[in-house]
N, C-alpha and C positions, 0 to 999 in steps of 0.2 A: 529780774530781767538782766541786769550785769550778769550774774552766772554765768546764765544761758546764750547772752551774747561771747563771752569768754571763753564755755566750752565750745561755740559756734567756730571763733577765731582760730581759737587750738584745732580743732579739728580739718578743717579748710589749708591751716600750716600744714598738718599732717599731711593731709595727702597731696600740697603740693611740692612736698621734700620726697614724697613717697613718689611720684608722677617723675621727680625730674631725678629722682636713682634709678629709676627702670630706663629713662627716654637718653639721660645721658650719658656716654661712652666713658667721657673722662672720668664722670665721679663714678662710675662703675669699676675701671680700674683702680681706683684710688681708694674704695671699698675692698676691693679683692687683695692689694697690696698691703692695705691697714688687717684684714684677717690673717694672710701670710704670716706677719712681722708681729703677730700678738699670740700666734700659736707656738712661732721659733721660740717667740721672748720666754712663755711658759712652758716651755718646753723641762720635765720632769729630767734634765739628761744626767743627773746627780744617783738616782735610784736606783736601788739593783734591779729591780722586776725592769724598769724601763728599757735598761741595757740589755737585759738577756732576754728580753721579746723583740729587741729591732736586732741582735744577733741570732738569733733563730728565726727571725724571719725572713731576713739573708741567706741564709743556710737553707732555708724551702727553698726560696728561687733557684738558691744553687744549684739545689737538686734538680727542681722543675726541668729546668734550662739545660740539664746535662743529660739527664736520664727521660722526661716524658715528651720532652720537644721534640729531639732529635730523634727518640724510637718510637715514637707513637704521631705525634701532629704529622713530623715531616712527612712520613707513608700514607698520612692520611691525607694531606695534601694532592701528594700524587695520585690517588686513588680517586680522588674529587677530581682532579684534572682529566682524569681517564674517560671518566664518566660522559664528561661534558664534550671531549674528542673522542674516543674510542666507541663510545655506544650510540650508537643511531636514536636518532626518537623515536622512530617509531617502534623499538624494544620498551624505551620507559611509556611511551602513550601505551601500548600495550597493556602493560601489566599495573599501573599508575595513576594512567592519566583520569582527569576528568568524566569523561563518558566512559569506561569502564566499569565493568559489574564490580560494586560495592562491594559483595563478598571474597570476589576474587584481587581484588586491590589493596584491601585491608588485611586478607587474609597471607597473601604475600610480605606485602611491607611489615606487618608484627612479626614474622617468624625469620627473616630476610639479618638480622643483627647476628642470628645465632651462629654463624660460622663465620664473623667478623672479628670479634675478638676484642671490641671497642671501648674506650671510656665514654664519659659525657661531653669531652673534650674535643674527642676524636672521631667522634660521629657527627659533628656539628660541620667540616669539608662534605661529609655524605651527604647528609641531608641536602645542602646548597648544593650540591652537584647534579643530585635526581629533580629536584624542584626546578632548578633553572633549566633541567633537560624538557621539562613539561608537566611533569608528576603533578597530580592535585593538590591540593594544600593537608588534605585530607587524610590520604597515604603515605603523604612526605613527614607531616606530623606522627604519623602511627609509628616510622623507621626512627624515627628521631626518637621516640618515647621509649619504644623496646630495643631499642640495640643496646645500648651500653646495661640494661638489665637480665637482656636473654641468652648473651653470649654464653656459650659453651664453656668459657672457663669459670665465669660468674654463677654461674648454676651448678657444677661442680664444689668450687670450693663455699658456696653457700649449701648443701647438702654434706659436704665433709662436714664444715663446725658447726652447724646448728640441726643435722640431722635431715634424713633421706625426705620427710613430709616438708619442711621448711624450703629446701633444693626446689621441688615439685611445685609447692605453693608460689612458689618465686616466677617460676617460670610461666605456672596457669595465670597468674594476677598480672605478669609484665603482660601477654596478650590479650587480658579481657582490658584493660586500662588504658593499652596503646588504640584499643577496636573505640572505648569512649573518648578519649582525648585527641582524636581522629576526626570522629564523627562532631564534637564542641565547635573545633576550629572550621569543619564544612560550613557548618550551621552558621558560624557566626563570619567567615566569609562567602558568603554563597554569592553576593554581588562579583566580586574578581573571579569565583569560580565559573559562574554565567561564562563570564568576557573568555575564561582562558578554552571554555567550550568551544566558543564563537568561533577563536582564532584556530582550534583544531579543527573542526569543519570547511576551514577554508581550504587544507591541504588536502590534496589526491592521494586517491589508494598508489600511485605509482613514488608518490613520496616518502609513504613509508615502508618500502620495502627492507629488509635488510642490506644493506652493504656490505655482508661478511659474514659467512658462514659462522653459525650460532657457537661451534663446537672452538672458533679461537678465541670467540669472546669469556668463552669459561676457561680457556688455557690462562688465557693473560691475565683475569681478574682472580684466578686461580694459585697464580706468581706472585701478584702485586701484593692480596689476603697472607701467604704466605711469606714476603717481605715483614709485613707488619707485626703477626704472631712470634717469628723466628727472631725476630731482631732483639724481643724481650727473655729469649731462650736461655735460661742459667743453670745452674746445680741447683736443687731443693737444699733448703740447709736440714733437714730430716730423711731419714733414710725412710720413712711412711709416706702415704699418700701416690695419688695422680701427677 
């Protein structure tokens, strides 16, 4: 009976040392500060491997920060900003939205990366650019899953080094996968997709008219795609290849 009343005691401790680390602020930092100060303390900074993975890992950012930020995020940026001013909604409900035909929604959005030129980085402004325009969650997932896979350079140089079926494979599979991984997220929000129905139905056919002749909106996103591909434009270091 001691025992059990013992392990009763201990346990009761437990959780009220455990209740009052979650509930209280102070000894939660006081936690976090004692982790800080026991990771520096141990800290390997004597080792070669240790040094030359926090200097190479320095040296990525470097990179990052000089070469994918500034040619790739920045343009992409702008191009999400475009999106959200320059395109009407009733172009993305068009082709996008909610109550659009399934196949033409999805069918767009999977093949829609291929003349973008994107990483997985840099498709992430896109996608939040067409979504917040109105796009389903559905087709916005589909652009987000195949663009940084379908683009045209990616397919390319996945056909140069792994051979012309590989290229093809790559490209059938980004489309069949963006069409499931599309249709996942409908399914599994079909509650917000409902709502964002609702609130399309509330606008007039006079709302969604174009504001601007179709033909400048492809000049300009025309420019913008253009910015983004050209900015990474170099010499091959081979005199072979595309």
């Amino acid at each position: 009976m001691q025992t059990a009343s013992t392990r009763a005691k201990v346990r009761k401790k437990t959780k009220t040392m455990l209740k009052r680390l979650t509930t209280d602020p102070e000894l939660k930092k006081f936690c976090i500060l004692l982790a800080v100060f026991l990771v520096a303390y141990f800290l390997p900074v004597e080792a070669p491997r240790f040094r030359g993975a926090v200097l190479e890992s320095l040296a990525m950012l470097h990179s990052y920060a000089r070469e994918h930020v500034l040619l790739c995020l920045v343009p992409a940026f702008f191009i999400a900003g475009a999106i959200s001013v320059f395109v009407s909604q009733a172009s993305v409900m068009k082709y996008f939205g909610p109550q659009t035909n399934k196949i033409l929604s999805y069918s767009v959005a999977s093949v829609s990366g291929t003349i973008l030129a994107v990483c997985s980085c840099t498709v992430l402004p896109l996608f939040a650019g067409i979504y917040m325009r109105g796009a389903g969650i559905g087709p916005a997932i589909a652009f987000l899953y195949s663009g940084p896979a379908i683009n045209v350079l990616a397919i390319i140089l996945t056909a140069r080094v792994l051979g012309f079926e590989m290229g093809l494979a790559r490209a059938v599979g980004a489309v069949l996968f963006a069409y499931i991984a599309g249709l996942i997220m409908h399914l599994l929000f079909r509650k917000e997709e409902r709502e964002k129905l609702e609130a399309a139905d509330m606008f007039s056919a006079e709302e969604y008219k174009e504001a601007r002749p179709l033909w400048k909106t492809a000049v300009y996103f025309a420019l913008m795609v253009g910015i983004l591909v050209f900015a990474n434009w170099a010499n091959p270091k081979t005199d072979r290849g595309l």
